[in-house]
C-alpha positions, 0 to 999 in steps of 0.5 A: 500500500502506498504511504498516501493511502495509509495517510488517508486510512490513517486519519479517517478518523480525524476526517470524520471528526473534523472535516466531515461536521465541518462539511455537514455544518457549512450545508445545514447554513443558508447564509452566513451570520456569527451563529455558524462562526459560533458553531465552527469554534466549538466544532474545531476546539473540541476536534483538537485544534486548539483554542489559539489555533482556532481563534487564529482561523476564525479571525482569518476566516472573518476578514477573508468574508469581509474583504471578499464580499462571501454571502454563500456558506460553500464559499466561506467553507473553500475559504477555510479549507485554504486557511487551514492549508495554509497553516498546516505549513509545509515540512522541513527536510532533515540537515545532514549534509555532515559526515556524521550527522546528529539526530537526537531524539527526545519526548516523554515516555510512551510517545512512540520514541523507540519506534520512530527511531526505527523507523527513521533508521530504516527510512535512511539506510533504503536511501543508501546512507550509514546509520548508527543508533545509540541507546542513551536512555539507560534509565528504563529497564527495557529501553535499549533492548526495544530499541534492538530490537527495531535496529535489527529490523532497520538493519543498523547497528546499535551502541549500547552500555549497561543499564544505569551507564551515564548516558553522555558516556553512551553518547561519546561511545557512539561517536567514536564508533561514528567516526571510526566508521565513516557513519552518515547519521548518528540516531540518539535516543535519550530518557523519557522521564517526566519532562519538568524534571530538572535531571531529566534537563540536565543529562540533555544538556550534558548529552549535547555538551559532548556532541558539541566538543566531540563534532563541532560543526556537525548537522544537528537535529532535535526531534521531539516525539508527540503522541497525537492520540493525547491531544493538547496535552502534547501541545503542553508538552511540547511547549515544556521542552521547548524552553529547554532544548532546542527542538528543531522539528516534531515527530506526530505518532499515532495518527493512525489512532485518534480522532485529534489530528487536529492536533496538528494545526495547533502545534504548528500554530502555537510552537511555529516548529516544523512537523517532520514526520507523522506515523499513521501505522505500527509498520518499519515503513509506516512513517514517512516525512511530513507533506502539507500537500499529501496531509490535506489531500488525505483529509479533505479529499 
Protein backbone atom coordinates (compact mmCIF):
# COMPACT_ATOMS: atom_id res chain seq x y z
CA UNK A 1 0.00 0.00 0.00
CA UNK A 2 1.49 3.39 -0.96
CA UNK A 3 2.22 5.79 2.04
CA UNK A 4 -0.70 8.00 0.72
CA UNK A 5 -3.25 5.52 1.16
CA UNK A 6 -2.15 4.83 4.60
CA UNK A 7 -2.31 8.71 5.20
CA UNK A 8 -5.70 8.89 4.35
CA UNK A 9 -6.52 5.35 6.02
CA UNK A 10 -4.90 6.83 8.83
CA UNK A 11 -6.50 9.73 9.50
CA UNK A 12 -10.06 8.56 8.78
CA UNK A 13 -10.75 9.36 11.86
CA UNK A 14 -9.73 12.50 12.05
CA UNK A 15 -11.51 13.42 8.71
CA UNK A 16 -14.87 12.06 10.11
CA UNK A 17 -14.38 14.17 13.08
CA UNK A 18 -13.32 17.01 11.81
CA UNK A 19 -13.93 17.82 8.01
CA UNK A 20 -16.90 15.71 7.68
CA UNK A 21 -19.00 18.08 10.51
CA UNK A 22 -17.30 20.73 9.22
CA UNK A 23 -18.98 19.82 5.81
CA UNK A 24 -22.45 18.70 7.46
CA UNK A 25 -22.25 22.48 9.36
CA UNK A 26 -21.35 24.70 6.15
CA UNK A 27 -24.54 22.55 4.19
CA UNK A 28 -27.16 22.99 7.20
CA UNK A 29 -26.27 27.14 6.87
CA UNK A 30 -28.42 29.03 4.08
CA UNK A 31 -26.39 32.48 4.84
CA UNK A 32 -23.59 33.33 6.67
CA UNK A 33 -24.21 35.13 10.34
CA UNK A 34 -21.86 34.73 13.62
CA UNK A 35 -24.22 31.68 14.73
CA UNK A 36 -22.30 29.40 12.05
CA UNK A 37 -18.74 31.36 13.20
CA UNK A 38 -20.17 30.04 16.88
CA UNK A 39 -20.76 26.51 15.91
CA UNK A 40 -17.47 26.33 13.83
CA UNK A 41 -15.34 27.07 17.04
CA UNK A 42 -16.93 24.88 19.07
CA UNK A 43 -16.55 22.47 16.08
CA UNK A 44 -12.66 22.75 15.86
CA UNK A 45 -11.91 23.33 19.59
CA UNK A 46 -13.41 20.22 20.52
CA UNK A 47 -11.57 18.37 17.41
CA UNK A 48 -8.37 19.42 18.96
CA UNK A 49 -7.22 22.09 17.07
CA UNK A 50 -6.97 24.34 19.93
CA UNK A 51 -8.09 27.44 21.45
CA UNK A 52 -5.32 29.76 19.61
CA UNK A 53 -5.49 27.99 16.74
CA UNK A 54 -8.98 28.34 16.29
CA UNK A 55 -9.08 31.90 17.19
CA UNK A 56 -6.44 32.42 14.50
CA UNK A 57 -8.65 30.62 11.92
CA UNK A 58 -11.75 32.32 12.86
CA UNK A 59 -10.04 35.83 12.85
CA UNK A 60 -8.65 34.85 9.33
CA UNK A 61 -11.91 33.29 8.20
CA UNK A 62 -13.89 36.69 9.07
CA UNK A 63 -11.53 39.29 7.05
CA UNK A 64 -11.49 36.60 4.19
CA UNK A 65 -15.57 37.29 4.27
CA UNK A 66 -15.31 40.99 4.67
CA UNK A 67 -12.65 41.61 2.40
CA UNK A 68 -14.21 39.40 -0.31
CA UNK A 69 -17.93 40.35 -0.28
CA UNK A 70 -18.64 35.97 0.58
CA UNK A 71 -22.67 35.92 1.12
CA UNK A 72 -22.64 31.83 0.35
CA UNK A 73 -21.77 29.02 3.19
CA UNK A 74 -19.77 27.00 0.46
CA UNK A 75 -17.95 29.76 -0.45
CA UNK A 76 -16.83 30.81 3.04
CA UNK A 77 -16.04 26.79 3.82
CA UNK A 78 -13.46 26.70 0.32
CA UNK A 79 -12.05 29.84 2.26
CA UNK A 80 -11.44 28.00 5.28
CA UNK A 81 -10.10 24.95 3.61
CA UNK A 82 -7.47 27.13 2.01
CA UNK A 83 -6.87 28.77 5.55
CA UNK A 84 -6.26 25.88 7.13
CA UNK A 85 -3.83 24.62 4.33
CA UNK A 86 -2.03 27.43 4.51
CA UNK A 87 -1.45 26.92 8.47
CA UNK A 88 -0.82 23.03 8.11
CA UNK A 89 2.52 24.65 6.54
CA UNK A 90 4.92 22.84 4.82
CA UNK A 91 7.76 20.21 6.12
CA UNK A 92 11.02 20.98 6.72
CA UNK A 93 13.95 18.27 5.22
CA UNK A 94 16.23 16.99 7.61
CA UNK A 95 20.22 18.61 7.83
CA UNK A 96 22.71 16.08 7.48
CA UNK A 97 24.87 17.39 4.99
CA UNK A 98 27.83 16.11 7.50
CA UNK A 99 29.77 13.37 7.69
CA UNK A 100 28.14 12.32 10.55
CA UNK A 101 25.29 13.92 11.42
CA UNK A 102 23.07 14.07 14.53
CA UNK A 103 19.74 13.43 15.03
CA UNK A 104 18.65 13.45 18.92
CA UNK A 105 15.53 12.13 19.74
CA UNK A 106 13.56 13.15 22.69
CA UNK A 107 9.88 13.09 24.02
CA UNK A 108 8.23 11.75 27.36
CA UNK A 109 7.92 8.03 27.75
CA UNK A 110 5.07 6.02 25.65
CA UNK A 111 5.12 8.64 22.81
CA UNK A 112 6.34 6.01 20.16
CA UNK A 113 10.24 7.37 20.53
CA UNK A 114 11.79 3.96 20.16
CA UNK A 115 9.87 3.09 17.13
CA UNK A 116 10.33 6.08 15.49
CA UNK A 117 13.75 5.92 15.80
CA UNK A 118 13.23 2.65 13.81
CA UNK A 119 11.50 3.73 11.55
CA UNK A 120 13.88 6.99 10.96
CA UNK A 121 16.57 4.44 10.76
CA UNK A 122 15.29 2.22 8.00
CA UNK A 123 13.93 5.22 6.20
CA UNK A 124 17.80 6.34 5.93
CA UNK A 125 19.68 3.42 5.03
CA UNK A 126 16.62 2.44 1.99
CA UNK A 127 18.33 5.68 0.92
CA UNK A 128 21.73 4.28 0.88
CA UNK A 129 23.08 6.10 3.91
CA UNK A 130 25.22 4.67 7.10
CA UNK A 131 23.00 4.79 10.18
CA UNK A 132 24.48 4.13 13.54
CA UNK A 133 21.93 4.28 16.58
CA UNK A 134 22.88 4.84 20.45
CA UNK A 135 20.84 3.67 23.08
CA UNK A 136 21.19 6.52 25.87
CA UNK A 137 18.03 6.06 27.56
CA UNK A 138 19.84 3.81 30.41
CA UNK A 139 17.27 4.53 32.91
CA UNK A 140 14.41 2.43 31.52
CA UNK A 141 14.91 -1.49 32.00
CA UNK A 142 13.97 -2.18 28.85
CA UNK A 143 14.82 0.86 26.96
CA UNK A 144 17.77 -0.50 24.70
CA UNK A 145 16.51 -3.91 24.35
CA UNK A 146 13.44 -2.35 22.13
CA UNK A 147 15.39 -0.29 20.56
CA UNK A 148 17.46 -3.62 19.32
CA UNK A 149 15.05 -4.97 18.72
CA UNK A 150 13.99 -2.32 15.71
CA UNK A 151 17.63 -1.85 14.95
CA UNK A 152 17.81 -5.47 13.55
CA UNK A 153 14.73 -4.88 11.96
CA UNK A 154 16.16 -1.34 10.01
CA UNK A 155 19.03 -3.44 9.91
CA UNK A 156 21.62 -0.68 11.65
CA UNK A 157 23.75 -1.20 14.03
CA UNK A 158 23.28 -0.46 17.97
CA UNK A 159 25.63 1.21 20.54
CA UNK A 160 24.93 0.38 23.62
CA UNK A 161 26.12 0.12 27.75
CA UNK A 162 24.65 -1.42 30.70
CA UNK A 163 21.59 -0.11 32.43
CA UNK A 164 22.20 2.63 34.72
CA UNK A 165 25.67 3.75 32.49
CA UNK A 166 25.70 7.73 32.04
CA UNK A 167 24.08 8.49 29.37
CA UNK A 168 26.73 11.06 27.85
CA UNK A 169 29.26 8.36 28.15
CA UNK A 170 26.84 6.36 25.79
CA UNK A 171 26.65 9.18 23.56
CA UNK A 172 30.89 9.74 23.47
CA UNK A 173 30.95 5.99 22.95
CA UNK A 174 28.57 6.17 19.68
CA UNK A 175 30.51 8.95 18.01
CA UNK A 176 33.90 7.39 18.22
CA UNK A 177 32.38 4.39 16.85
CA UNK A 178 30.56 7.01 14.17
CA UNK A 179 33.68 8.25 13.06
CA UNK A 180 35.74 5.41 13.02
CA UNK A 181 33.25 4.10 10.73
CA UNK A 182 32.68 6.71 8.14
CA UNK A 183 28.71 6.90 9.63
CA UNK A 184 26.46 9.38 7.90
CA UNK A 185 23.78 9.72 10.54
CA UNK A 186 24.43 9.23 14.05
CA UNK A 187 20.30 8.42 15.73
CA UNK A 188 20.39 9.06 19.76
CA UNK A 189 17.89 8.00 21.75
CA UNK A 190 17.58 9.54 25.38
CA UNK A 191 15.28 9.11 28.51
CA UNK A 192 11.71 9.88 28.58
CA UNK A 193 11.14 10.52 32.11
CA UNK A 194 8.84 13.34 33.04
CA UNK A 195 9.63 16.13 31.04
CA UNK A 196 9.70 19.22 34.15
CA UNK A 197 12.29 17.13 36.00
CA UNK A 198 15.03 19.11 36.40
CA UNK A 199 17.75 15.97 35.98
CA UNK A 200 15.94 14.54 33.06
CA UNK A 201 17.13 18.53 31.73
CA UNK A 202 20.45 18.50 32.95
CA UNK A 203 21.51 14.93 31.40
CA UNK A 204 20.28 16.63 27.76
CA UNK A 205 22.33 19.42 28.26
CA UNK A 206 25.28 17.35 29.03
CA UNK A 207 24.43 14.78 26.11
CA UNK A 208 24.68 17.91 23.92
CA UNK A 209 27.79 19.39 25.62
CA UNK A 210 29.73 16.01 24.45
CA UNK A 211 28.49 16.22 20.95
CA UNK A 212 29.19 19.98 20.64
CA UNK A 213 33.03 19.06 21.76
CA UNK A 214 33.21 15.90 20.02
CA UNK A 215 31.57 17.11 16.47
CA UNK A 216 31.95 20.84 16.42
CA UNK A 217 30.21 21.78 13.22
CA UNK A 218 28.11 18.85 12.50
CA UNK A 219 24.41 18.64 11.30
CA UNK A 220 22.40 18.79 14.28
CA UNK A 221 18.73 17.67 14.73
CA UNK A 222 16.24 17.61 17.84
CA UNK A 223 13.31 15.87 17.37
CA UNK A 224 10.61 15.94 19.93
CA UNK A 225 8.06 12.84 19.50
CA UNK A 226 4.33 13.84 20.16
CA UNK A 227 1.86 11.39 20.62
CA UNK A 228 -1.36 12.92 18.64
CA UNK A 229 -3.93 10.48 20.49
CA UNK A 230 -3.08 12.82 23.52
CA UNK A 231 -4.31 15.97 22.14
CA UNK A 232 -3.37 19.37 23.79
CA UNK A 233 -1.80 17.52 26.07
CA UNK A 234 1.24 17.04 23.55
CA UNK A 235 0.93 20.51 22.73
CA UNK A 236 1.56 21.28 26.79
CA UNK A 237 4.34 19.17 26.30
CA UNK A 238 5.66 20.23 23.71
CA UNK A 239 5.96 23.73 24.90
CA UNK A 240 7.89 22.34 28.24
CA UNK A 241 10.82 21.26 26.04
CA UNK A 242 10.80 23.81 24.05
CA UNK A 243 12.10 26.01 26.76
CA UNK A 244 14.80 23.80 27.37
CA UNK A 245 16.04 22.13 24.01
CA UNK A 246 16.49 23.21 21.01
CA UNK A 247 13.75 21.45 19.17
CA UNK A 248 14.47 21.75 15.55
CA UNK A 249 11.11 19.84 14.14
CA UNK A 250 8.21 17.13 15.63
CA UNK A 251 7.54 13.94 15.02
CA UNK A 252 3.28 13.08 15.32
CA UNK A 253 2.96 9.16 16.12
CA UNK A 254 -0.13 7.54 16.19
CA UNK A 255 -2.10 9.41 13.83
CA UNK A 256 -3.47 6.35 12.75
CA UNK A 257 -5.20 6.00 16.34
CA UNK A 258 -7.23 9.15 17.02
CA UNK A 259 -9.65 11.12 16.16
CA UNK A 260 -7.38 14.64 17.23
CA UNK A 261 -5.46 15.04 14.16
CA UNK A 262 -6.34 18.37 14.85
CA UNK A 263 -3.90 18.45 16.65
CA UNK A 264 -1.54 19.39 14.05
CA UNK A 265 -2.67 22.74 13.19
CA UNK A 266 -2.24 23.54 16.91
CA UNK A 267 1.06 22.71 17.40
CA UNK A 268 2.34 24.22 14.40
CA UNK A 269 0.20 27.21 15.23
CA UNK A 270 1.12 27.57 18.78
CA UNK A 271 5.35 26.44 18.59
CA UNK A 272 5.57 27.83 14.89
CA UNK A 273 8.01 24.49 14.95
CA UNK A 274 8.01 22.29 11.88
CA UNK A 275 6.40 18.56 11.76
CA UNK A 276 8.85 16.31 10.36
CA UNK A 277 7.44 13.08 10.13
CA UNK A 278 3.55 11.58 11.38
CA UNK A 279 3.48 7.95 11.62
CA UNK A 280 -0.12 6.58 10.94
CA UNK A 281 0.94 2.82 11.49
CA UNK A 282 2.70 0.45 13.79
CA UNK A 283 4.86 -0.94 10.38
CA UNK A 284 9.02 -0.11 9.75
CA UNK A 285 7.57 1.84 6.70
CA UNK A 286 4.52 3.19 8.14
CA UNK A 287 6.24 6.69 8.94
CA UNK A 288 7.33 8.98 6.31
CA UNK A 289 8.49 12.70 6.09
CA UNK A 290 5.60 15.34 6.84
CA UNK A 291 3.96 16.85 3.29
CA UNK A 292 1.11 19.55 3.79
CA UNK A 293 0.34 18.53 0.04
CA UNK A 294 0.00 14.99 0.84
CA UNK A 295 -1.69 15.70 4.70
CA UNK A 296 -4.70 17.81 3.21
CA UNK A 297 -5.46 15.84 0.29
CA UNK A 298 -5.71 12.86 2.95
CA UNK A 299 -8.18 15.00 4.88
CA UNK A 300 -10.38 16.71 2.55
CA UNK A 301 -10.15 14.63 -0.17
Amino acid sequence: MKFLDKLKAGLQKTKNAIFGKIDTLFKSFVRVDEDLFDELEELLISSDVGVSATEEILDRLRDEVKENHLKEPQEVQAKLMEILREMVGEGEPLKLSTTPSVILVIGVNGVGKTTSIGKIAYQLKQQGKKVLVAAADTFRAAAAEQLAVWCERAKVDLIRQAQGADPASVVFDAISSAKSRGTEVLIIDTAGRLHNKKNLMDELAKINRVIARELPGADRETLLVLDATTGQNAVMQAKEFKETAAITGLILTKLDGTAKGGVVFSVKGELNLPVKFIGVGEGIDDMEPFSAVAFTEALFS
